[in-house]
Biopython code that builds the backbone (N, CA, C, O; Angstrom):
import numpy as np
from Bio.PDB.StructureBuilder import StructureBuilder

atoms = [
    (1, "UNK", "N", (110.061, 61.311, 92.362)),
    (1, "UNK", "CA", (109.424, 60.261, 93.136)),
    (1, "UNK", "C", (107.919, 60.534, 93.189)),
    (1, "UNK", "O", (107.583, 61.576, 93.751)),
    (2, "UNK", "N", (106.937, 59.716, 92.664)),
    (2, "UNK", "CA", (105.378, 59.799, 92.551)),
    (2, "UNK", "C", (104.990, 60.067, 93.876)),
    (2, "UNK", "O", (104.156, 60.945, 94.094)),
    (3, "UNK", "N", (105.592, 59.290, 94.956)),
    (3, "UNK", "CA", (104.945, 59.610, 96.561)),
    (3, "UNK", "C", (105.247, 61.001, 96.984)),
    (3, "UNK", "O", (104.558, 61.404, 97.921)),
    (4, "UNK", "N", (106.216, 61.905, 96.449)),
    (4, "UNK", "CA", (106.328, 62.941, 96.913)),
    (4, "UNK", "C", (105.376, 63.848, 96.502)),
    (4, "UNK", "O", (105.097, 64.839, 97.177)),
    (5, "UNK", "N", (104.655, 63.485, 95.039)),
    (5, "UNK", "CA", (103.787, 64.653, 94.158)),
    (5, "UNK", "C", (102.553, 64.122, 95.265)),
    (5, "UNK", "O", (102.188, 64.952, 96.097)),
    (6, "UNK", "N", (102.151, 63.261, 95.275)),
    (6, "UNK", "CA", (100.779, 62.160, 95.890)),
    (6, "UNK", "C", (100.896, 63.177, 97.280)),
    (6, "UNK", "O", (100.023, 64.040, 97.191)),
    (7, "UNK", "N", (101.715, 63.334, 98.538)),
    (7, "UNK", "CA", (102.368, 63.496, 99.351)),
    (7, "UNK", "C", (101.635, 65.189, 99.530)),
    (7, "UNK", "O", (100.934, 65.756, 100.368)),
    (8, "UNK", "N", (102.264, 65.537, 98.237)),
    (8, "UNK", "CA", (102.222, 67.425, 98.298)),
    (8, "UNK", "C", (100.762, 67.553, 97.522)),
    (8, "UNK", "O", (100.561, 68.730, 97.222)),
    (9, "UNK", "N", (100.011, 66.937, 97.237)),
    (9, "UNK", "CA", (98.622, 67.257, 96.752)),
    (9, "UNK", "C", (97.999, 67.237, 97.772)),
    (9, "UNK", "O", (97.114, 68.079, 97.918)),
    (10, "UNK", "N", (98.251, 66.303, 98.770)),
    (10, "UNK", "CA", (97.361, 67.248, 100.068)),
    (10, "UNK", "C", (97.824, 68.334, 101.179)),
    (10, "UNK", "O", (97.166, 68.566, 102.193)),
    (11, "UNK", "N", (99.028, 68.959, 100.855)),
    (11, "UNK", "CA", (98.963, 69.755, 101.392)),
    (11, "UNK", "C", (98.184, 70.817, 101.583)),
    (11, "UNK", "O", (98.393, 71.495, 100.577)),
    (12, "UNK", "N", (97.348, 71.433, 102.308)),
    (12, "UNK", "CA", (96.628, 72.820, 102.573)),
    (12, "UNK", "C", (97.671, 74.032, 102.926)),
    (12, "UNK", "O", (98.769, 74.052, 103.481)),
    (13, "UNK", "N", (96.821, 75.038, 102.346)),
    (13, "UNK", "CA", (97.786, 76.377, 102.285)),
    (13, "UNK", "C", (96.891, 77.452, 102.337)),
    (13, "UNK", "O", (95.710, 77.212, 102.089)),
    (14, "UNK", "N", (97.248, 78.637, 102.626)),
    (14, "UNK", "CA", (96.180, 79.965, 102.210)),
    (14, "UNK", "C", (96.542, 80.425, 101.196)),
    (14, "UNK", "O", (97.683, 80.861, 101.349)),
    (15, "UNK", "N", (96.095, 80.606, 99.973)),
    (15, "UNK", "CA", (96.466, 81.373, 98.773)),
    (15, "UNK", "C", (95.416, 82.509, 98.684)),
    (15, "UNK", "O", (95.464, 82.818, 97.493)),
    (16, "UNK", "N", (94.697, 83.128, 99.147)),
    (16, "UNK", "CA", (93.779, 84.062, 99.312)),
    (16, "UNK", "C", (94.849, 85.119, 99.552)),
    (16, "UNK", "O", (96.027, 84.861, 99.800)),
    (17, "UNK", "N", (94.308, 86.361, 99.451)),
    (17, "UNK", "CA", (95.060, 87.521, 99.830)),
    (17, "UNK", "C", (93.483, 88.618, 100.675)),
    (17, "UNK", "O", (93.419, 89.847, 100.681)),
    (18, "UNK", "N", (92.381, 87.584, 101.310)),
    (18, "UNK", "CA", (91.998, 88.346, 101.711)),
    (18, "UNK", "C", (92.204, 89.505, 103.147)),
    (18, "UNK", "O", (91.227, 90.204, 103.412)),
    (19, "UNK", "N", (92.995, 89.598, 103.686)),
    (19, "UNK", "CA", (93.720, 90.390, 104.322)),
    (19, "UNK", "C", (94.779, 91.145, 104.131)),
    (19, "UNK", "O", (95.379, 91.536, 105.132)),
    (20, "UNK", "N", (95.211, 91.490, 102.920)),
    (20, "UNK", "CA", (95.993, 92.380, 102.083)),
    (20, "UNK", "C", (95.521, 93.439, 101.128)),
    (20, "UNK", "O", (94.815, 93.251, 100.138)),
    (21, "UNK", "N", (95.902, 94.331, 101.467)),
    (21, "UNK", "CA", (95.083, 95.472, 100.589)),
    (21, "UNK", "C", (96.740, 96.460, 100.201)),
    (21, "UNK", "O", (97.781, 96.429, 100.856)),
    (22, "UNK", "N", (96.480, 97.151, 99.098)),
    (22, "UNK", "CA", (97.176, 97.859, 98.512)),
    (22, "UNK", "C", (97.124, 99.152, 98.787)),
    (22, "UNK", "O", (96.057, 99.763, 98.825)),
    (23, "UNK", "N", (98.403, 99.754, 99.030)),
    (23, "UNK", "CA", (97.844, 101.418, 99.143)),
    (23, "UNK", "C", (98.509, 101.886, 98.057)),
    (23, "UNK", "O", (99.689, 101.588, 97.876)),
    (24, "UNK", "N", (97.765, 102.739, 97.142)),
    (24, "UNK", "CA", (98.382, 103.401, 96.030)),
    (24, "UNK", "C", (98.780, 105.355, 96.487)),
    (24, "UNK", "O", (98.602, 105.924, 97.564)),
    (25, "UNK", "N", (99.308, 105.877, 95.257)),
    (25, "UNK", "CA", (99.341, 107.539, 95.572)),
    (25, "UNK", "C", (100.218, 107.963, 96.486)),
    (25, "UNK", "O", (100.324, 109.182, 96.621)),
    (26, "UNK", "N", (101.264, 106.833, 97.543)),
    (26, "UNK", "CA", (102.203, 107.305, 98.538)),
    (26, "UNK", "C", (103.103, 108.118, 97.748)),
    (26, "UNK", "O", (103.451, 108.046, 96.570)),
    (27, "UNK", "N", (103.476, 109.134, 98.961)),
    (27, "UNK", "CA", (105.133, 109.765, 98.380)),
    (27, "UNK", "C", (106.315, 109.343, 97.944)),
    (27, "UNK", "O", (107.064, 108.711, 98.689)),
    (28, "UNK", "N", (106.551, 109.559, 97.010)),
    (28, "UNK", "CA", (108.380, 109.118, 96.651)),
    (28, "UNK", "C", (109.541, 109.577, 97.346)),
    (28, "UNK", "O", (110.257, 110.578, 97.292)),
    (29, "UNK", "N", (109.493, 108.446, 98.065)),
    (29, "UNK", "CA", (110.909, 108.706, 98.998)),
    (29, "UNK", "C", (111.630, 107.781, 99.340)),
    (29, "UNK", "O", (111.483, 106.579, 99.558)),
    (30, "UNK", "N", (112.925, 108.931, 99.372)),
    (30, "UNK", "CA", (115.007, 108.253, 99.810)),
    (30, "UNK", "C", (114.696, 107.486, 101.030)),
    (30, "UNK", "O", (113.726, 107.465, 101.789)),
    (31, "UNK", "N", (115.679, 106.942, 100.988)),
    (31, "UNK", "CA", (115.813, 106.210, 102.574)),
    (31, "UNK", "C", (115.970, 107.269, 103.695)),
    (31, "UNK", "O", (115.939, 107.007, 104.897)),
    (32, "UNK", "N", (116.056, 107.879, 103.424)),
    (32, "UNK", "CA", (115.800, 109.298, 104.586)),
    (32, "UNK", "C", (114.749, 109.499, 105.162)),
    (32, "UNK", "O", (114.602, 109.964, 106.292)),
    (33, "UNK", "N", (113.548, 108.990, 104.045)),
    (33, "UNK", "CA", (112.276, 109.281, 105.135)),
    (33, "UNK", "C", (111.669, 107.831, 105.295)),
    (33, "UNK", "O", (110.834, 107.562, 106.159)),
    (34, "UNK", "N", (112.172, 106.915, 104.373)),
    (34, "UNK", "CA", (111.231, 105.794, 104.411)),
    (34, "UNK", "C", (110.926, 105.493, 105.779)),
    (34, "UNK", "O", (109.724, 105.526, 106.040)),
    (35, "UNK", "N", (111.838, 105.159, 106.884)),
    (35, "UNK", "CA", (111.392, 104.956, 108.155)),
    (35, "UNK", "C", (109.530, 105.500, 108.374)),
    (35, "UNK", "O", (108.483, 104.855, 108.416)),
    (36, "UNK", "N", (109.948, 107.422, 108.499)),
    (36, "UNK", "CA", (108.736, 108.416, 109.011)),
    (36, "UNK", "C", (107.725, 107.768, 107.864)),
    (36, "UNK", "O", (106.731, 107.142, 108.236)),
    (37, "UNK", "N", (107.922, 107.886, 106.924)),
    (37, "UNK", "CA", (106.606, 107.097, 105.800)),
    (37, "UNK", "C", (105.798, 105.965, 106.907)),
    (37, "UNK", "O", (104.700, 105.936, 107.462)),
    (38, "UNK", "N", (106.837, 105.212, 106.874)),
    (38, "UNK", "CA", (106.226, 103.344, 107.111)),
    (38, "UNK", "C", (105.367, 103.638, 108.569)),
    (38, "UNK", "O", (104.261, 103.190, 108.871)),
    (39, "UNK", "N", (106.343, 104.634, 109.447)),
    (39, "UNK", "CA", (105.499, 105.182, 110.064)),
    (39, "UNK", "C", (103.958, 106.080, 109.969)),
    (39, "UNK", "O", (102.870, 105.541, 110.173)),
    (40, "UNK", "N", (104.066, 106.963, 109.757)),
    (40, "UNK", "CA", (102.611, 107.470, 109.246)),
    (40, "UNK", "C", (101.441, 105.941, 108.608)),
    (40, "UNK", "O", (100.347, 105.666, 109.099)),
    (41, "UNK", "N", (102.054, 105.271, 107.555)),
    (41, "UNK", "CA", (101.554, 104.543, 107.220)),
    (41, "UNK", "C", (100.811, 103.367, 108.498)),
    (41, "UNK", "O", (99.625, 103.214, 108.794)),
    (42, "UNK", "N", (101.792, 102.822, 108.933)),
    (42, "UNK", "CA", (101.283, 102.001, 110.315)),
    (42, "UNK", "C", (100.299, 102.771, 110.971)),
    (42, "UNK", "O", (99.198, 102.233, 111.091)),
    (43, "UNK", "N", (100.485, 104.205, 111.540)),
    (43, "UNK", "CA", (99.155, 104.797, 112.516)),
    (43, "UNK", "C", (97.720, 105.129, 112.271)),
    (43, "UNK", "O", (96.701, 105.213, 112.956)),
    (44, "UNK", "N", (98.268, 105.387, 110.195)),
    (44, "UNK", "CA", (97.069, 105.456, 109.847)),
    (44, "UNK", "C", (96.153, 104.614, 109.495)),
    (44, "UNK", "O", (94.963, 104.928, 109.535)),
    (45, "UNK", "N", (96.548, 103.491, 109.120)),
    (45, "UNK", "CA", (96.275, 101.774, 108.969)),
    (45, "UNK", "C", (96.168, 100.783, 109.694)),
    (45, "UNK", "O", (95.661, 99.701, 109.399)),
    (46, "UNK", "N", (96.807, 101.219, 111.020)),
    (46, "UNK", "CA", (96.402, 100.523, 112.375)),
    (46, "UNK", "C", (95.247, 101.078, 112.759)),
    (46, "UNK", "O", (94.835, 100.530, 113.781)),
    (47, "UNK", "N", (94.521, 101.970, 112.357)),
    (47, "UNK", "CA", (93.266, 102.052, 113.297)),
    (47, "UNK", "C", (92.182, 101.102, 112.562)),
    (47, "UNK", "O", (91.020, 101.051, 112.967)),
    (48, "UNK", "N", (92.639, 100.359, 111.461)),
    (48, "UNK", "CA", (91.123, 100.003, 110.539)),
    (48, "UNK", "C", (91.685, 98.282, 111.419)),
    (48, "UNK", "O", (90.772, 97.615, 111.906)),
    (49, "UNK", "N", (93.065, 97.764, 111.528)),
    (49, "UNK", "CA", (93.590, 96.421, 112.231)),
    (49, "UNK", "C", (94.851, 96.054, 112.705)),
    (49, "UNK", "O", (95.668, 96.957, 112.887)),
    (50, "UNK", "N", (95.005, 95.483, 112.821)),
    (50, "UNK", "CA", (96.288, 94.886, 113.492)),
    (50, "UNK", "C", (97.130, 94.670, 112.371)),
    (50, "UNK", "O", (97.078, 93.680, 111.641)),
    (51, "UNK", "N", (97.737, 95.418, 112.285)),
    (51, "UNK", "CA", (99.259, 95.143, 111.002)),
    (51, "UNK", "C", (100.027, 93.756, 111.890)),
    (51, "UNK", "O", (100.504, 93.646, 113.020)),
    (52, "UNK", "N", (99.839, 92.747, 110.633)),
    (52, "UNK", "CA", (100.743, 91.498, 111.006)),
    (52, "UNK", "C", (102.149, 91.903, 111.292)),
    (52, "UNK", "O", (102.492, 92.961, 110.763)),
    (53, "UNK", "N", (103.314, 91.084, 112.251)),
    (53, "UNK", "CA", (104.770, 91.779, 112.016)),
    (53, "UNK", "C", (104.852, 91.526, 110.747)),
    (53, "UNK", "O", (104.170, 90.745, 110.084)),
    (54, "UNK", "N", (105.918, 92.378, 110.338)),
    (54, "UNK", "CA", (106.782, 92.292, 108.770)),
    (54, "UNK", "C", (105.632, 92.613, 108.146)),
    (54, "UNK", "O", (105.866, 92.396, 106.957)),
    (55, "UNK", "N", (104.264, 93.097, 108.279)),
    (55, "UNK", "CA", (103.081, 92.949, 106.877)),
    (55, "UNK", "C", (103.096, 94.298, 106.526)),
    (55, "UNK", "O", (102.072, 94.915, 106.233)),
    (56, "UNK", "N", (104.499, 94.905, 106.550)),
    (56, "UNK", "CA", (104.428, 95.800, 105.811)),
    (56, "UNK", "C", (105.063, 96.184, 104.999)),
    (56, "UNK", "O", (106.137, 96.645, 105.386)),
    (57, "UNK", "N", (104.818, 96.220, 103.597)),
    (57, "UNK", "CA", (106.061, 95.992, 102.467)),
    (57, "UNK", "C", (106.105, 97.108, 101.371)),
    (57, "UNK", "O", (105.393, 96.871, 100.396)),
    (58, "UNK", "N", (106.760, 98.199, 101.349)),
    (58, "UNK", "CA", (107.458, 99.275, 100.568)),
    (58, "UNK", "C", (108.392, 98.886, 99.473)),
    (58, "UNK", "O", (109.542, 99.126, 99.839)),
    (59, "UNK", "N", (108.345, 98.353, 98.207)),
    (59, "UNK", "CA", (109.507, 98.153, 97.425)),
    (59, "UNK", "C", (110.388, 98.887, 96.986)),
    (59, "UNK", "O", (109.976, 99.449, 95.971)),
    (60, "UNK", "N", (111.370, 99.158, 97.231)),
    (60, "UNK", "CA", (112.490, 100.560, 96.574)),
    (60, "UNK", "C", (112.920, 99.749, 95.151)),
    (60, "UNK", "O", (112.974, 98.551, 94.873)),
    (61, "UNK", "N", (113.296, 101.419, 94.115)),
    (61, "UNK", "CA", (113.943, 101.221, 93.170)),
    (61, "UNK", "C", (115.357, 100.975, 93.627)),
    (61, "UNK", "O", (115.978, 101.588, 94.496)),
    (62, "UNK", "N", (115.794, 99.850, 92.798)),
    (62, "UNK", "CA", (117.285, 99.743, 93.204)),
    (62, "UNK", "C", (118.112, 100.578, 92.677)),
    (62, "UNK", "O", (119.277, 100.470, 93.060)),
    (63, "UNK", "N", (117.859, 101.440, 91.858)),
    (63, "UNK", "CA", (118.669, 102.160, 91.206)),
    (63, "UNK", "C", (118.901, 103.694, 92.032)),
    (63, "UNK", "O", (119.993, 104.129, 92.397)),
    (64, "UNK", "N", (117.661, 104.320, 92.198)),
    (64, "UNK", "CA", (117.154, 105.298, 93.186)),
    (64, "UNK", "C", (117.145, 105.193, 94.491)),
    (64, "UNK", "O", (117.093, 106.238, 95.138)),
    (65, "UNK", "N", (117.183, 104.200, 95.029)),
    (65, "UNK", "CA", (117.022, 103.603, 96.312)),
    (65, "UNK", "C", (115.675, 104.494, 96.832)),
    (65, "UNK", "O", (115.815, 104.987, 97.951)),
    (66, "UNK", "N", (114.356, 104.763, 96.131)),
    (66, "UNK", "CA", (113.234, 105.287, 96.159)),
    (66, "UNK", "C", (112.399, 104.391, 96.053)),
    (66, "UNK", "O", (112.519, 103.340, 95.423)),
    (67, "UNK", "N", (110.819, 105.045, 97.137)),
    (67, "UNK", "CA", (109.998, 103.659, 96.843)),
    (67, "UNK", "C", (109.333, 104.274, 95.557)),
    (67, "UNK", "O", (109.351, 105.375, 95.006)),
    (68, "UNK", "N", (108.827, 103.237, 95.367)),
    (68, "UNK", "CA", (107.784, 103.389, 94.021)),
    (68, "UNK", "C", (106.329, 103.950, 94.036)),
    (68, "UNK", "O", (105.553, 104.095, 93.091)),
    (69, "UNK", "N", (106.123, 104.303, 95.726)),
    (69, "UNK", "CA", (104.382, 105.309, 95.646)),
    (69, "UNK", "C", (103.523, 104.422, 95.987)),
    (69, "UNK", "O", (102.371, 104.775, 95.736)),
    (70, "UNK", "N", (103.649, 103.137, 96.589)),
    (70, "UNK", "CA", (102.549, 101.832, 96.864)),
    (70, "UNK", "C", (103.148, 101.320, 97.673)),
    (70, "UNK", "O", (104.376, 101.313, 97.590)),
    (71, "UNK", "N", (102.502, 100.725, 98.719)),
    (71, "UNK", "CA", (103.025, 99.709, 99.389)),
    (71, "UNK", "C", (101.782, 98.553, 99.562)),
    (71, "UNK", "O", (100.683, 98.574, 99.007)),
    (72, "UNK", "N", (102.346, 97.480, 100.567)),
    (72, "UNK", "CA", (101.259, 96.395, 100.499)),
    (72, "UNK", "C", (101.397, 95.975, 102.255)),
    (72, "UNK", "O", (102.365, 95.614, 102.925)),
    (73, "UNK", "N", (99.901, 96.223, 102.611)),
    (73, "UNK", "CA", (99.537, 95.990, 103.900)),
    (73, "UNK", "C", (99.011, 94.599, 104.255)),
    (73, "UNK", "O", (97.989, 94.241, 103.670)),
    (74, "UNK", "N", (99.605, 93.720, 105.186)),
    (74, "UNK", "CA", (98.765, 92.421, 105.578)),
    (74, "UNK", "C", (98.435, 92.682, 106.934)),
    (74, "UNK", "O", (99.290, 93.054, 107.737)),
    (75, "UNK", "N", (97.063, 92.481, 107.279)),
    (75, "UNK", "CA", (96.380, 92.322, 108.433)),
    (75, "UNK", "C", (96.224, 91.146, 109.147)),
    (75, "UNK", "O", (95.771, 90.182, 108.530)),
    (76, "UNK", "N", (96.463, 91.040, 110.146)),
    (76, "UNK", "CA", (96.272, 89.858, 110.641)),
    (76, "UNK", "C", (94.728, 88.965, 110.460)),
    (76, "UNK", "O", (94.517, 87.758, 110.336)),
    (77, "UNK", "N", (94.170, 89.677, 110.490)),
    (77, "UNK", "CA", (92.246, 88.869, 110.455)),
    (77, "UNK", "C", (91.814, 89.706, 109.090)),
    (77, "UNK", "O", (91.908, 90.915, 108.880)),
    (78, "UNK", "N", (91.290, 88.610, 108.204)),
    (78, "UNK", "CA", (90.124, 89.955, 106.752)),
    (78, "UNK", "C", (89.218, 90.782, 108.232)),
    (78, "UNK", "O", (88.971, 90.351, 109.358)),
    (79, "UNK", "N", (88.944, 91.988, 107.623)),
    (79, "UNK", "CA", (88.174, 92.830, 107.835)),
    (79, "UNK", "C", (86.979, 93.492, 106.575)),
    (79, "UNK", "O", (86.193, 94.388, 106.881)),
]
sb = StructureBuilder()
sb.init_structure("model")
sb.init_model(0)
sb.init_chain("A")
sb.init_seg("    ")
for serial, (resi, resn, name, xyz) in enumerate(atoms, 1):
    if name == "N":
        sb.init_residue(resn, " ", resi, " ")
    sb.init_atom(name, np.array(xyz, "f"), 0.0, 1.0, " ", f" {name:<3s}", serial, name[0])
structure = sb.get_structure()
């Protein structure tokens, strides 16, 4: 339906990622420590802003159930 494309061209959105930053060099770890990780990670990264809820994202190997050494931080405001 043409009115739906017409419709969704004005939608506005944020596609920026300026409040997301990457942390590289983390430890490789089981679900045993991921908790204490995400922790450390939050206290040390909360002092630069406000970690959005959920803006904090660790991907595990599915095979390993290990993260991969990076995670990805969203802040609520760019800094």
């Amino acid at each position: 339906d043409d009115e739906d494309v017409i419709e969704s061209e004005n939608l506005d959105f944020d596609s920026g990622f300026e409040n997301v930053i990457v942390v590289d060099n983390l430890p490789v770890v089981g679900l045993d420590k991921f908790e204490k990780l995400e922790g450390v990670i939050r206290k040390i990264f909360g002092q630069i802003g406000t970690i959005k809820e959920k803006g904090l994202w660790m991907p595990l190997n599915q095979d390993t159930q290990k993260t991969h050494g990076y995670c990805f931080i969203e802040f609520s405001s760019k800094q």
